[in-house]
C-alpha positions as CSV (number, residue, x, y, z in Angstrom):
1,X,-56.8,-18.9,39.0
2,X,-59.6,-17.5,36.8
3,X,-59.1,-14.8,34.6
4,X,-62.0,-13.3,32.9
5,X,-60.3,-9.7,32.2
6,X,-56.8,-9.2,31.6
7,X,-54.9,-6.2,30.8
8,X,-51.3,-6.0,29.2
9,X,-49.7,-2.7,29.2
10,X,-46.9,-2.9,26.6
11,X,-43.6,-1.0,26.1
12,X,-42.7,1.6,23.8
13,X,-40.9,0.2,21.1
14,X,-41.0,-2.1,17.8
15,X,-38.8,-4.6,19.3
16,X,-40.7,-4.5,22.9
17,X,-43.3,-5.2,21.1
18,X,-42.5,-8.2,19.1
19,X,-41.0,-9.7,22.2
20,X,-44.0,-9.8,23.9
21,X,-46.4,-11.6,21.3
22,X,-45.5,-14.9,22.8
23,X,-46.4,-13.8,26.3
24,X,-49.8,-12.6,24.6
25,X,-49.9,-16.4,23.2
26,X,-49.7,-17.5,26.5
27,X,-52.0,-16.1,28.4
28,X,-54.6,-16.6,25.6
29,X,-53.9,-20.3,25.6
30,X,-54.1,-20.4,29.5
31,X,-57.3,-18.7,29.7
32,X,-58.7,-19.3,26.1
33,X,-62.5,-18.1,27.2
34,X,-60.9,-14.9,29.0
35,X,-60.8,-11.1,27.3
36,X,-57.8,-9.6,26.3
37,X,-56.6,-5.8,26.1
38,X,-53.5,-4.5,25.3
39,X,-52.4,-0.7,25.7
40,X,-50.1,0.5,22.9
41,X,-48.2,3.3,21.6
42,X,-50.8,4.7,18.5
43,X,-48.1,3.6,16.1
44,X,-48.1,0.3,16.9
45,X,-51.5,-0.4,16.6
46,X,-50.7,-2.3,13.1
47,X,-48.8,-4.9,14.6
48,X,-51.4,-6.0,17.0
49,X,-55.1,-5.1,15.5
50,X,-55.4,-8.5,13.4
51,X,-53.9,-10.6,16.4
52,X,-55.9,-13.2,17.5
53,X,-55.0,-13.4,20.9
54,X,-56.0,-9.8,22.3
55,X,-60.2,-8.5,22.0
56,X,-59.3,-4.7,21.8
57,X,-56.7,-2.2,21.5
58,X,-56.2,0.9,24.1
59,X,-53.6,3.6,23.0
60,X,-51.7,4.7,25.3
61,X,-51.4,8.6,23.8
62,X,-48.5,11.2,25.1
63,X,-49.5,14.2,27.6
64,X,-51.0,13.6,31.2
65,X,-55.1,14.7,29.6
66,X,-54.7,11.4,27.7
67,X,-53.1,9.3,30.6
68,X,-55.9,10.8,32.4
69,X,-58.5,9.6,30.4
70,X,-56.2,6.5,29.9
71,X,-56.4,6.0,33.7
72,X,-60.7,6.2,33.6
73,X,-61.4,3.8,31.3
74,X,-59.0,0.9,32.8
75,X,-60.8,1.1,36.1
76,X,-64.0,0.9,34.1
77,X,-63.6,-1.7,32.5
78,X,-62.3,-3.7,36.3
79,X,-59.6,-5.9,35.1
80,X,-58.5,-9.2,37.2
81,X,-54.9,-9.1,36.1
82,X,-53.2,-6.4,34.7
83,X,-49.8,-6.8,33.3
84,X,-47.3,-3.6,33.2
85,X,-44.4,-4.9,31.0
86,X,-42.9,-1.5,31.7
87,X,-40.9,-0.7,34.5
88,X,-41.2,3.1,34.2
89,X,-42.4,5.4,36.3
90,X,-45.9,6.3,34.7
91,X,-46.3,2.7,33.9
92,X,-45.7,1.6,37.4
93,X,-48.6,4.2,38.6
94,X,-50.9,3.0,36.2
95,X,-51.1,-0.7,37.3
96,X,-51.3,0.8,40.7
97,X,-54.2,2.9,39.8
98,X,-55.6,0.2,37.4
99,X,-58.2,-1.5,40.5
100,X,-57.1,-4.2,39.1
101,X,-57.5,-7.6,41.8
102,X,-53.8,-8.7,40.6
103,X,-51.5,-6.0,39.2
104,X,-47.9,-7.7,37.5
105,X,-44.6,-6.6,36.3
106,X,-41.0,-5.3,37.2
107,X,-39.3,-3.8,39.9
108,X,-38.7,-0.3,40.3
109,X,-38.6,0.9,43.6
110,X,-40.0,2.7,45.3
111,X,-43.1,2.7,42.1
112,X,-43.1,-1.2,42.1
113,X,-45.0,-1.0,45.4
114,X,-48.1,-1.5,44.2
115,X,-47.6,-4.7,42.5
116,X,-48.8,-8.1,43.8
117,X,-46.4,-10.2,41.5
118,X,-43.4,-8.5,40.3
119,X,-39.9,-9.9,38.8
120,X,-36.5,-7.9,38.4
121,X,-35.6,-7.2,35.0
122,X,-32.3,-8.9,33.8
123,X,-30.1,-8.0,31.1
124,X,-31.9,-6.2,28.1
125,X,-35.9,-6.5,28.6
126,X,-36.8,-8.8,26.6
127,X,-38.6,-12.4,26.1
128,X,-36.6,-13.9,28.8
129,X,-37.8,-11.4,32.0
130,X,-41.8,-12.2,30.3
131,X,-40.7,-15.6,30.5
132,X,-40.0,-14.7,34.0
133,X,-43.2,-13.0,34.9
134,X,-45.6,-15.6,33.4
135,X,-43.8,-18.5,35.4
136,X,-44.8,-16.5,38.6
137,X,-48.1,-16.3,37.5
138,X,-48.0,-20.4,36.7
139,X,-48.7,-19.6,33.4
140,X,-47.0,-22.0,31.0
141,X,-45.8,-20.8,27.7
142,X,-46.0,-23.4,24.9
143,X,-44.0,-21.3,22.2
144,X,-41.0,-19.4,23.8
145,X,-40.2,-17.2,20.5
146,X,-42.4,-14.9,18.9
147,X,-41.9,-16.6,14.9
148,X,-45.2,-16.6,13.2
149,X,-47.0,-14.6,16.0
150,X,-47.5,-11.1,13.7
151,X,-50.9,-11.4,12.2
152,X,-51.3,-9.6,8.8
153,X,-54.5,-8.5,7.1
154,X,-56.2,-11.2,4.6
155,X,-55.4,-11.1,1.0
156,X,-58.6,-8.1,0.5
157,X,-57.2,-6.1,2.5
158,X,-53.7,-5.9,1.0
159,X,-54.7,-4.9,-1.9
160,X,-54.1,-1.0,-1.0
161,X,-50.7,-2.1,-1.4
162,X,-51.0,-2.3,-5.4
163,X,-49.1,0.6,-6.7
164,X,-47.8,1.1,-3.3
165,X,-43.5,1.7,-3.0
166,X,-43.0,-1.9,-1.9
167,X,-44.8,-2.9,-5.3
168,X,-42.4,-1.1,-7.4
169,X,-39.5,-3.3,-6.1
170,X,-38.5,-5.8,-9.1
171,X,-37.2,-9.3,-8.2
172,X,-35.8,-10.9,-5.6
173,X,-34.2,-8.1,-3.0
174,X,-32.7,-7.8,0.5
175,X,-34.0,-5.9,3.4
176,X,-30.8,-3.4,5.5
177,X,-31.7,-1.9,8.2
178,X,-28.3,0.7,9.3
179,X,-30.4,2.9,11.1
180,X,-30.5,3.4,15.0
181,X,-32.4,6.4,17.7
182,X,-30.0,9.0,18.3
183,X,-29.5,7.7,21.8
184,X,-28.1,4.2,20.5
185,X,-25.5,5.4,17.9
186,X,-23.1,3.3,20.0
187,X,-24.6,0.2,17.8
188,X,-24.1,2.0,14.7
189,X,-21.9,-0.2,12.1
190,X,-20.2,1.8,9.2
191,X,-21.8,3.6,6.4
192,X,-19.2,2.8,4.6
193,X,-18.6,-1.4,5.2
194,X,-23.0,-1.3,4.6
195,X,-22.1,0.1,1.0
196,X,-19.5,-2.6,0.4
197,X,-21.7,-5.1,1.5
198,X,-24.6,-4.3,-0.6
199,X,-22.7,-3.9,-3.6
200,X,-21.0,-7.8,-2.8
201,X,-24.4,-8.9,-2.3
202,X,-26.1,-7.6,-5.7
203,X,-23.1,-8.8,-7.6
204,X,-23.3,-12.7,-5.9
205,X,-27.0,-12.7,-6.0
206,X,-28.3,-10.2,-7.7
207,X,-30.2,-8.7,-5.2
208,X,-31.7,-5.3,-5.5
209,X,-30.9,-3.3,-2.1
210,X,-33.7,-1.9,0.1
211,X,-32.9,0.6,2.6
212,X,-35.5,1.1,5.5
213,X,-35.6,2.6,9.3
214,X,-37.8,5.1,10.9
215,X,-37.2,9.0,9.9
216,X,-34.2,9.7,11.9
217,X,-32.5,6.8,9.2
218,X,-33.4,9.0,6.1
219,X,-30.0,10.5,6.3
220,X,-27.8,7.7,7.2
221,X,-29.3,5.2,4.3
222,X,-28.3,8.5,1.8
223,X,-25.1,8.3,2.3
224,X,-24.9,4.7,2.4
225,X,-27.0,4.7,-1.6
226,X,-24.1,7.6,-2.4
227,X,-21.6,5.3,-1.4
228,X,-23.0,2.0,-3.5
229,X,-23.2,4.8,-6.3
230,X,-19.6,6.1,-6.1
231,X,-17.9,2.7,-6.0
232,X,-20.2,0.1,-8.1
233,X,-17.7,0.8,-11.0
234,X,-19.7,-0.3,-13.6
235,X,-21.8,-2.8,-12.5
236,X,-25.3,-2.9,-12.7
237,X,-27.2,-2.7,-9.2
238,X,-31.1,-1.8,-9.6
239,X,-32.2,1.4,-7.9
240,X,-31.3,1.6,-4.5
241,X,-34.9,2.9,-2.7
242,X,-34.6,4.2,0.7
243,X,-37.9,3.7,2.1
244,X,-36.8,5.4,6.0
245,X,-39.7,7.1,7.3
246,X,-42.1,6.5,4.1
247,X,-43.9,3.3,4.7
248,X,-46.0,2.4,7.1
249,X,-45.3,-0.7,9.9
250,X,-47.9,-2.7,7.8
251,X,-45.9,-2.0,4.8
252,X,-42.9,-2.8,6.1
253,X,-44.1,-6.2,7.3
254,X,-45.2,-6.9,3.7
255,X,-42.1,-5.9,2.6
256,X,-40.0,-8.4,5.2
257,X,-42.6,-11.2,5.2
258,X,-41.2,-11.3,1.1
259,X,-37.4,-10.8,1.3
260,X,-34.9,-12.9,0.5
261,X,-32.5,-11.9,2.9
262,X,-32.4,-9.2,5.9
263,X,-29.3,-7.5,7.2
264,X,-28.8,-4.6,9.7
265,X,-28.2,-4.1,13.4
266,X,-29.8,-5.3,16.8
267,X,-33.0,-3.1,16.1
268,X,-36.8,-4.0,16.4
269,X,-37.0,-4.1,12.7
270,X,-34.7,-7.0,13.1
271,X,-37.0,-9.0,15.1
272,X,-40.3,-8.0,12.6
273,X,-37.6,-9.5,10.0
274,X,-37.1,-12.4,12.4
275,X,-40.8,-12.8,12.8
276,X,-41.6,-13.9,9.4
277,X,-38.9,-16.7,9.7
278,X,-36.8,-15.2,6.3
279,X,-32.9,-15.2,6.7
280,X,-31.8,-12.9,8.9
281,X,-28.3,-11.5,9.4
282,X,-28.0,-9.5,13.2
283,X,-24.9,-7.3,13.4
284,X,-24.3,-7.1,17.2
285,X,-21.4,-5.2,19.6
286,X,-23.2,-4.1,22.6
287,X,-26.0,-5.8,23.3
288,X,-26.3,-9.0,24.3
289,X,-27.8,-11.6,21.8
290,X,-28.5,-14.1,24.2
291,X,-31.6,-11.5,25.7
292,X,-32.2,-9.8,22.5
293,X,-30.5,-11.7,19.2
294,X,-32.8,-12.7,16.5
295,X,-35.5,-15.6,17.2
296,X,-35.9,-17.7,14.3
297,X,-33.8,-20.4,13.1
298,X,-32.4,-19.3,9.9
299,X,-31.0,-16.5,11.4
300,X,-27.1,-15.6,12.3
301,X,-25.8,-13.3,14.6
302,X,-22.3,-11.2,13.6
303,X,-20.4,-9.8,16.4
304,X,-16.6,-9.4,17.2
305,X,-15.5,-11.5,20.4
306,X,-14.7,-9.0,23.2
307,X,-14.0,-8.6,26.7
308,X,-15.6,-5.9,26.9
309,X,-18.5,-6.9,24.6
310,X,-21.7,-7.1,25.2
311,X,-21.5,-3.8,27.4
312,X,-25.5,-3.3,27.5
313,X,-25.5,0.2,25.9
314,X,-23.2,1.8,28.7
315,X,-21.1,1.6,25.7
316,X,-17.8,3.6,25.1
317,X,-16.9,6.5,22.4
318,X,-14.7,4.2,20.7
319,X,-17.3,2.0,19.3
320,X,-14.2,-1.1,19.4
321,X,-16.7,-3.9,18.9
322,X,-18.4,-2.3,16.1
323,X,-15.6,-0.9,14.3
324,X,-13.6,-4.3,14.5
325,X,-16.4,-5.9,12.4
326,X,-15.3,-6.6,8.8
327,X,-17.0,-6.5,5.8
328,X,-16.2,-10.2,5.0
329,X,-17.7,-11.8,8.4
330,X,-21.1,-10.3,7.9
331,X,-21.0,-11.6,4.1
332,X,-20.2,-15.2,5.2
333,X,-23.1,-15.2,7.6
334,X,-25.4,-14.4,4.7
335,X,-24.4,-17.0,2.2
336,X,-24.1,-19.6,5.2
337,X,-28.2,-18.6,5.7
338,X,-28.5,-18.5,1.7
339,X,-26.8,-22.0,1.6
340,X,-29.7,-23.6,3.6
């Protein structure tokens, strides 16, 4: 099969994202002379514009004027593959629309009719179902994890960062990450048990504590600061910054890429953490890490063995799995990765 053009159309979120760098990889590698476009959300432009295995970046903008316009300049630009990673509804349509000559992706009847290749989606989406798709295009992937595949700016360009909020942190610090979308509370851990932890952390390793999430995690790193402030007891812990909502994704990959240590739940934060191949500490209940756990090798996954666990999000108002976690477990798995 020759592929001149080829068209991914990428999900919504952080995590998606990440998760489908190596099928990017791929498909460059199989048809290394062939042009590459991937449709994003706007705000995750920064994790793709420096990547050297896509040619240009479409946005993929809210509000049906903009999937309109979306629509035109796909079939313009008369794509031999395109590649809906998406099983949604608008997604589905798209590829349909696309005049593509072979349109890819996952089941959703009856809006998966259009496709020519299509695979069911199993478990969380993820790396595995790509995995999936690209073997029923016979398209072999050499690297099956997406470690090293984020693509920063040079060394010139970083230097907006002087003076930035990431440049103020002093020494060595670990990344948390408590935060989850309001739909996905059910893989909230603890306010309280994340206060503990940092303050057992900064006193073993003298970490200083950076708190970060997307604006709906501004509140719930406040109250975890308050807490590390009410109990430290005298000991000396560095300002506690909660960066949620105030740094940019290019930021915040500067920030990971430099950590000493990352800790917080199943999140797509997580996997930019897991990325940049720094130790990296996965708090799980629901999900399942065997579809969506942390990629890299230096990288531990905390959960509390249950029949009930992983649930895939249908979840239950008890939160069992979660709440069963201990302070002590999570701790362990961090100084077993800081051992190494």
């Amino acid at each position: 099969m020759k592929l001149k053009k080829i068209c991914v159309l990428h999900l919504n979120q952080i995590g998606d994202l990440v998760f489908s760098l190596p099928l990017l990889k791929a498909l460059k590698e199989a048809f290394p002379d062939s042009v590459i476009h991937s449709i994003v959300r706007p705000y995750l432009k920064d994790l793709l514009v420096h990547s050297p295995y896509i040619h240009r970046l479409l946005y993929r903008e809210r509000g049906i004027e903009h999937s309109f316009i979306l629509l035109k300049e796909v079939r313009k630009n008369r794509y031999d593959l395109f590649i809906a990673l998406s099983n949604s509804v608008e997604s589905l349509l798209l590829a349909t629309l696309s005049g593509a000559k072979v349109k890819a992706g996952f089941s959703n009847f009856p809006w998966d009719l259009g496709l020519d290749v299509k695979e069911k989606v199993e478990g969380h989406h993820g790396w595995y179902d790509h995995l999936k798709l690209l073997n029923r295009l016979n398209v072999d992937a050499e690297q099956k994890d997406y470690v090293g595949l984020i693509t920063l700016p040079t060394e010139e360009d970083a230097m907006r960062l002087d003076g930035s909020r990431i440049s103020q942190i002093q020494g060595k610090y670990v990344v948390v990450s408590p935060g989850t979308s309001a739909r996905r509370r059910v893989k909230a851990w603890e306010e309280e048990k994340f206060g503990d932890l940092i303050l057992r952390l900064s006193e073993r390793y003298g970490f200083t504590p950076v708190l970060v999430g997307g604006g709906d995690s501004i509140e719930v790193n406040d109250k975890i600061i308050g807490i590390v402030r009410e109990k430290e007891k005298g000991q000396k812990i560095n300002p506690v910054p909660n960066l949620a909502g105030k740094i940019d994704l290019k930021d915040l990959c500067y920030l990971l890429k430099e950590a000493s240590l990352f800790v917080g739940v199943d999140s797509g934060i997580m996997h930019l953490a897991s990325s940049f191949d720094i130790p990296v500490v996965g708090i799980f209940g629901p999900t399942d890490p065997f579809y969506v756990g942390p990629q890299n090798r230096r990288s531990a996954v905390v959960r509390e063995e249950m029949e009930c666990s992983p649930c895939n999000l249908k979840g239950c108002e008890d939160r069992t799995c979660m709440k069963r976690l201990e302070v002590q477990k999570v701790l362990e798995a961090c100084e077993r990765l800081l051992r190494k």
